[in-house]
C-alpha positions as CSV (number, residue, x, y, z in Angstrom):
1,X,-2.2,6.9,10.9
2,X,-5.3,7.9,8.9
3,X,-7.1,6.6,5.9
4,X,-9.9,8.3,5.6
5,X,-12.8,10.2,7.3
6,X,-15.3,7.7,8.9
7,X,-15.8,4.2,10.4
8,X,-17.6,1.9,8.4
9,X,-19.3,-1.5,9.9
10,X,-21.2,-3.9,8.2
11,X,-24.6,-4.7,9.7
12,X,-27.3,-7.2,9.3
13,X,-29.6,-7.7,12.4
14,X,-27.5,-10.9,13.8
15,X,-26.4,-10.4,17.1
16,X,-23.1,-11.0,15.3
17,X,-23.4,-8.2,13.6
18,X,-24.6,-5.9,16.7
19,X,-21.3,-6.3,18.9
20,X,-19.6,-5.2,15.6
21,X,-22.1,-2.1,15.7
22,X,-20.8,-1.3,19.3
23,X,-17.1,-1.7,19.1
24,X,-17.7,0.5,15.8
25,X,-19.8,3.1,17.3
26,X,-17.1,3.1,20.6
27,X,-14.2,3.4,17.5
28,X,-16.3,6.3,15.6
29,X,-16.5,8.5,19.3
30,X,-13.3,7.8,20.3
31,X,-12.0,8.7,17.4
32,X,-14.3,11.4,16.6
33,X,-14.9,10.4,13.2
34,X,-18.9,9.7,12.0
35,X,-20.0,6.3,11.3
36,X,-21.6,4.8,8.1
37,X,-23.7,1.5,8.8
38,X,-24.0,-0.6,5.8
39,X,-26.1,-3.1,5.0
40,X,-26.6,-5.6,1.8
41,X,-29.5,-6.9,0.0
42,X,-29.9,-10.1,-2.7
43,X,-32.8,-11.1,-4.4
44,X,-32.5,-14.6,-2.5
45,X,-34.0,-16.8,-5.4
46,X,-32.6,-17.6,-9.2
47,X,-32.3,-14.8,-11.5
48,X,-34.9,-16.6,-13.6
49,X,-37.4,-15.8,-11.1
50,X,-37.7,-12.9,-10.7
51,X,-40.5,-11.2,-9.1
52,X,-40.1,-7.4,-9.3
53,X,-42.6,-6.8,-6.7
54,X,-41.5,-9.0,-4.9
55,X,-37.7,-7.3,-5.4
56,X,-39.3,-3.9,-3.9
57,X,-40.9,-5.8,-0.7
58,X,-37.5,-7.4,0.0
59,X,-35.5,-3.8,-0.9
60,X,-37.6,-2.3,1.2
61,X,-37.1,-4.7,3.9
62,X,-33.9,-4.7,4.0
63,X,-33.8,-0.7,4.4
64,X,-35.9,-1.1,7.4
65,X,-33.2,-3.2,8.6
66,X,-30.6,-1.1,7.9
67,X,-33.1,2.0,9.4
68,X,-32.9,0.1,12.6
69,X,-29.2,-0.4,12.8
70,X,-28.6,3.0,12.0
71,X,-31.2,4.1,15.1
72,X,-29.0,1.2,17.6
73,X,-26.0,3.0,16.6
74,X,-27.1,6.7,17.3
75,X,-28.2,5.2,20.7
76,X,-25.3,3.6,21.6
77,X,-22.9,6.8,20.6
78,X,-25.2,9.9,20.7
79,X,-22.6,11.9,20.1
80,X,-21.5,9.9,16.8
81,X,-23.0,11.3,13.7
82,X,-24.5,8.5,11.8
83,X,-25.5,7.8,8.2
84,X,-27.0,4.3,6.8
85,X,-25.7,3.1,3.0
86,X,-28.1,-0.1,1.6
87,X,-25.8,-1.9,-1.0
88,X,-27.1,-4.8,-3.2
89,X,-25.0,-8.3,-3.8
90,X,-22.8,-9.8,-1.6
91,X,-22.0,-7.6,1.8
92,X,-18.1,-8.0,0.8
93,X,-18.6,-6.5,-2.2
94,X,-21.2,-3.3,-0.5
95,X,-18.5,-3.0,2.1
96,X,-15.7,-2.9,-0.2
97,X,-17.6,0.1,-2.4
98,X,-18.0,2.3,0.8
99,X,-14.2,1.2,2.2
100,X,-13.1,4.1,-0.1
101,X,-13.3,6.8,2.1
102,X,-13.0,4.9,5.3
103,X,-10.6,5.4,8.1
104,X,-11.3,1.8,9.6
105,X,-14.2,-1.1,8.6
106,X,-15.4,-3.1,11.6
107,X,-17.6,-6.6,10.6
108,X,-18.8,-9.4,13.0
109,X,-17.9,-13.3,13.3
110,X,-20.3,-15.7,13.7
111,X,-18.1,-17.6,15.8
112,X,-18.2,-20.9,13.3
113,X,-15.2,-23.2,14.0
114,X,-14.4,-23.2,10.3
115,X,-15.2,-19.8,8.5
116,X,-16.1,-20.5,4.4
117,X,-13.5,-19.5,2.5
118,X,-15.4,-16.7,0.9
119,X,-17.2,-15.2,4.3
120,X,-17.0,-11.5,4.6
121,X,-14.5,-11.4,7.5
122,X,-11.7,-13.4,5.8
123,X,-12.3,-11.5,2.2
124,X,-12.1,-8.3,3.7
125,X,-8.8,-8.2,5.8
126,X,-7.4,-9.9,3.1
127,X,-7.9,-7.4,0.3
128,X,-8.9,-3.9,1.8
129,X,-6.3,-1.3,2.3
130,X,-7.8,0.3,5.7
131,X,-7.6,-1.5,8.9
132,X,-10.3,-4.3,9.4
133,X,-11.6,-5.4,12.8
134,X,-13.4,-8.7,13.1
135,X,-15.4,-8.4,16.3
136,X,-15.7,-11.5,18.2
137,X,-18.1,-13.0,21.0
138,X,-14.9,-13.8,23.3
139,X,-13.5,-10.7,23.2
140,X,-16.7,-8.6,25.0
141,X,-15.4,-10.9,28.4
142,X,-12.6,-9.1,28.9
143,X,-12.0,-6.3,31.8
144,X,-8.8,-4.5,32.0
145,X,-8.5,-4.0,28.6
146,X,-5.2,-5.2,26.7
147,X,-4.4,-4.9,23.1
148,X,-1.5,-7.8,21.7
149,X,0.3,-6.9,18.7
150,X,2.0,-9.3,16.3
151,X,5.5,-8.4,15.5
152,X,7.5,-9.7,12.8
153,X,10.1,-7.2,11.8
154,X,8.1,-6.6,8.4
155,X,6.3,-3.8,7.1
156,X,3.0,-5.4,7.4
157,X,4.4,-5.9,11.4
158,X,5.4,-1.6,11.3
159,X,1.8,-1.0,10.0
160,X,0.4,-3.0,12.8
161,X,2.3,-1.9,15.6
162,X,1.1,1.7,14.5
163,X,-2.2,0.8,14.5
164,X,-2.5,-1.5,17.8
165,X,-0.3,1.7,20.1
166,X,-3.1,4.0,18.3
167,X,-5.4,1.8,19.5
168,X,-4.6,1.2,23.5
169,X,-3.9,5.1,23.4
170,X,-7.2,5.8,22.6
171,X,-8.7,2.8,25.0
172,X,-6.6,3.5,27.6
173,X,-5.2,-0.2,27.3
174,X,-1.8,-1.4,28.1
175,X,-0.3,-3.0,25.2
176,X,1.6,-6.5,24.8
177,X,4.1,-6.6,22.0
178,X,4.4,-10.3,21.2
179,X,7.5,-12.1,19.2
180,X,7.3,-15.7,18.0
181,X,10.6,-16.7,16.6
182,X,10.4,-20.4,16.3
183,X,11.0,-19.9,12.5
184,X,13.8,-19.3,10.0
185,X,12.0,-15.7,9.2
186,X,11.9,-15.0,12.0
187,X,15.9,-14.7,12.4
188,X,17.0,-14.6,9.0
189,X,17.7,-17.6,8.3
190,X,18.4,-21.5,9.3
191,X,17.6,-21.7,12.9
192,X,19.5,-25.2,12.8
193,X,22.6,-22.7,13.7
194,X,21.1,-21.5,16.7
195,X,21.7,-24.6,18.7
196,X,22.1,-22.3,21.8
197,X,18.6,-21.3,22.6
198,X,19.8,-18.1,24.5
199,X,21.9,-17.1,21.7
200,X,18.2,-17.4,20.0
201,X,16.7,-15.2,22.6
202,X,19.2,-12.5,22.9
203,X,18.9,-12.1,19.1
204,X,15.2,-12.1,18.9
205,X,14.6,-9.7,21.7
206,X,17.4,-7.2,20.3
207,X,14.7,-7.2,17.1
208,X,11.3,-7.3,19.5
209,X,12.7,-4.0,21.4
210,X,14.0,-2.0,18.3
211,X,10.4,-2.7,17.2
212,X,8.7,-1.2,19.9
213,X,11.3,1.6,21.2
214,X,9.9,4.7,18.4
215,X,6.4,3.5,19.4
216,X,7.5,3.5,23.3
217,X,8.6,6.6,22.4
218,X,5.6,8.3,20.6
219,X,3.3,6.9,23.2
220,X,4.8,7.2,26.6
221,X,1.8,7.0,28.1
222,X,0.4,3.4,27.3
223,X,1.5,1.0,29.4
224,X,4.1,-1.6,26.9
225,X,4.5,-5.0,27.7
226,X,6.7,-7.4,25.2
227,X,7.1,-11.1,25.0
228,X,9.6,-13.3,23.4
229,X,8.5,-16.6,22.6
230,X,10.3,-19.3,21.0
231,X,7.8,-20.9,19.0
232,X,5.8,-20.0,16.3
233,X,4.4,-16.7,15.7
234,X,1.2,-18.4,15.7
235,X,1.1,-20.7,18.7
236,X,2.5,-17.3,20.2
237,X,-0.3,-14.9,19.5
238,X,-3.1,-17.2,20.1
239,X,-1.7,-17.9,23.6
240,X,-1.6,-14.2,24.4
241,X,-4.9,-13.8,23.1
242,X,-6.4,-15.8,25.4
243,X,-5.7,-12.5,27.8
244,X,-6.3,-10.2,25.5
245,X,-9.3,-7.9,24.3
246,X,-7.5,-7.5,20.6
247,X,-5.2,-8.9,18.7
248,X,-3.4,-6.9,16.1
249,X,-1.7,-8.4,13.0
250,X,-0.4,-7.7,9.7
251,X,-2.2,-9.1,6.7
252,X,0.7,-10.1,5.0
253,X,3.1,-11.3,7.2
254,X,7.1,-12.0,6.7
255,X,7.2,-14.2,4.3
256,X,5.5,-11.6,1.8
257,X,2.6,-14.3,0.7
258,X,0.7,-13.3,-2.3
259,X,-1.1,-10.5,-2.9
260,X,-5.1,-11.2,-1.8
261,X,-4.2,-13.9,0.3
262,X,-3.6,-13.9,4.0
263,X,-0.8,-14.6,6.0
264,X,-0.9,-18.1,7.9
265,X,-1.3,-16.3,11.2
266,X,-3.8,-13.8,10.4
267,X,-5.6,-16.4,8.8
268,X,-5.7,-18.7,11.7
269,X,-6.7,-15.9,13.9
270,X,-9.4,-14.7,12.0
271,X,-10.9,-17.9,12.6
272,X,-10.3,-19.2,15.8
273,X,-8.8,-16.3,17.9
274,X,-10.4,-16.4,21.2
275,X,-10.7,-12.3,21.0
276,X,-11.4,-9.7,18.5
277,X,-8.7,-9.6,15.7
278,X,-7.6,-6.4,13.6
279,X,-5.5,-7.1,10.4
280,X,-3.5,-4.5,8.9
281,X,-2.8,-3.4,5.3
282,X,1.3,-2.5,5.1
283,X,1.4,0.9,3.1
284,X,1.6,-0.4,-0.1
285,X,-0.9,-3.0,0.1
286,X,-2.6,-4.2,-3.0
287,X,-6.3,-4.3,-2.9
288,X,-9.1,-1.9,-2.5
C-alpha cells in the first residue's frame, strides 16, 4: 500500500523522541522514501505576555533543535535524504499539517502508565489517514524480529494485515497473525450458543486463515505464524506482544466505534503495549 512520498516523524530532543527518529530513519531506507523531521514550537507563557524578542530567541531555538535532529537523522541513514519542517502550536497539530503527503508518520512514547488523553501519540492514530507508529522503549529489546497483527475480520483488520506483511517483508521478520474471539463480534453473534468451545475454535480459525491466505499468498516469503485465542482480542494481542517487536492494529476495530475515536484495543495498546504499536487507517477512514 502507499500514501504518499515520504516518512514523517515527530521530533523534540527527548530520548523519546530519538528511538522514534531511528525506527523512522530505518522505515525511510528501507523503503526508500526521504524523511521529513518535524518539530513544534509554543510561545510557553500567556498570550498576554508576549515578548517578541523573546518569541524570536525561543523560534530560533527551537530550529536549532530541529537542525540537530535533522543532522542525527542523516547520520543514522546516510543514504536517506532528509529535510527538517519547524511548525508552531501543539506538535499534533504540526504533524497533522505535514501528514498530507506522507506515506507513514512515526512519533515517540514517553512510556507514562497513563497517556493524557490529548498526547500526540493517542491524537494521531486516532485521526490521521496514513499509518502511525508509536515507538516504544520495550520494543528496541527485541532480537529476532517479529511483527503481530491484530485480526478482526474488518476492514480496519484488512488494512492492517496489509500493512504489518509489508512490514516483516521489508524487515525480514516473521509475522504472527493473532485472533481473539472471546467476543460476540468476534463470531457474529451471541457466543452463549457456542457452548462447545471447539465448535468455537474451528469457526474462528476458518475466519483467522481466510484472513491471512491472499497475504500468504502475496508474500511467500515471510515466515506466517497465526494464533487462535479464545479470549479477548485484547488480552490476546498484549500477550503476543510481550514477544514481539510490533504490534499492528486497526484504528477502528469491529465494532465500527466512532469516527476520531479509537478502538478499545488500539487504545489500550497505545498505552501500555510492551512493544512498538502501528495503528492503521481502513481505506475510508475519516480524518486528515
Amino acid at each position: 500500500m502507499s500514501w504518499g512520498s515520504y516518512v514523517l516523524v515527530g521530533y523534540d530532543g527527548s530520548k523519546e523522541s530519538e528511538r522514534a527518529l531511528r525506527w523512522a530513519a530505518q522505515e525511510a531506507r528501507l523503503r526508500r522514501l526521504p524523511l521529513t523531521v518535524c518539530h513544534a514550537w509554543r510561545w510557553p507563557y500567556p498570550v498576554s505576555h508576549i515578548d517578541y524578542e523573546g518569541v524570536a530567541i525561543v523560534k530560533r531555538m527551537a530550529g536549532h533543535l530541529l537542525d540537530h535532529g535533522v543532522m542525527l537523522a542523516e547520520r543514522m541513514a546516510p543514504t536517506v535524504k532528509v529535510r527538517g519542517r519547524l511548525g508552531d502550536g501543539p506538535a499534533y497539530g504540526a504533524l497533522m499539517h505535514e501528514a498530507e503527503g506522507a506515506e507513514l508518520i512515526v512519533v515517540g512514547s514517553h512510556e507514562r502508565e497513563d497517556l493524557a488523553v490529548g498526547s500526540t501519540s493517542l491524537q494521531l492514530p486516532a485521526r490521521a489517514r496514513r499509518p502511525v507508529v508509536v515507538v516504544r522503549a520495550a520494543g528496541a529489546r527485541r532480537g529476532e524480529g517479529e511483527v503481530v497483527a491484530g485480526v478482526d475480520c474488518s476492514p480496519g483488520g484488512d488494512a492492517a494485515l496489509a500493512f504489518a506483511y509489508e512490514e516483516a517483508a521489508l524487515r525480514g521478520w516473521r509475522l504472527r497473525a493473532v485472533y481473539g474471539c472471546r467476543e460476540p463480534a468476534a463470531v457474529g453473534g451471541d457466543l452463549s450458543v457456542f457452548e462447545d468451545e471447539d465448535r468455537l475454535r474451528h469457526l474462528c480459525g476458518e475466519r483467522l486463515e481466510r484472513s491471512v491466505a491472499p497475504w500468504r499468498v502475496k508474500y511467500p516469503y515471510v515466515e506466517t505464524r497465526t494464533s487462535l485465542v479464545v479470549e479477548p482480542p485484547r488480552e490476546a494481542l498484549f500477550e503476543a506482544a510481550e514477544e514481539a517487536d510490533l504490534v499492528v492494529v486497526g484504528n477502528r476495530g469491529a465494532g465500527g466505534v466512532a469516527a476520531l475515536h479509537l478502538g478499545a484495543t488500539s487504545g489500550a495498546l497505545l498505552q501500555h503495549s510492551p512493544c512498538s504499536v502501528a495503528v492503521v487507517p481502513s481505506e475510508g477512514a475519516p480524518g486528515l
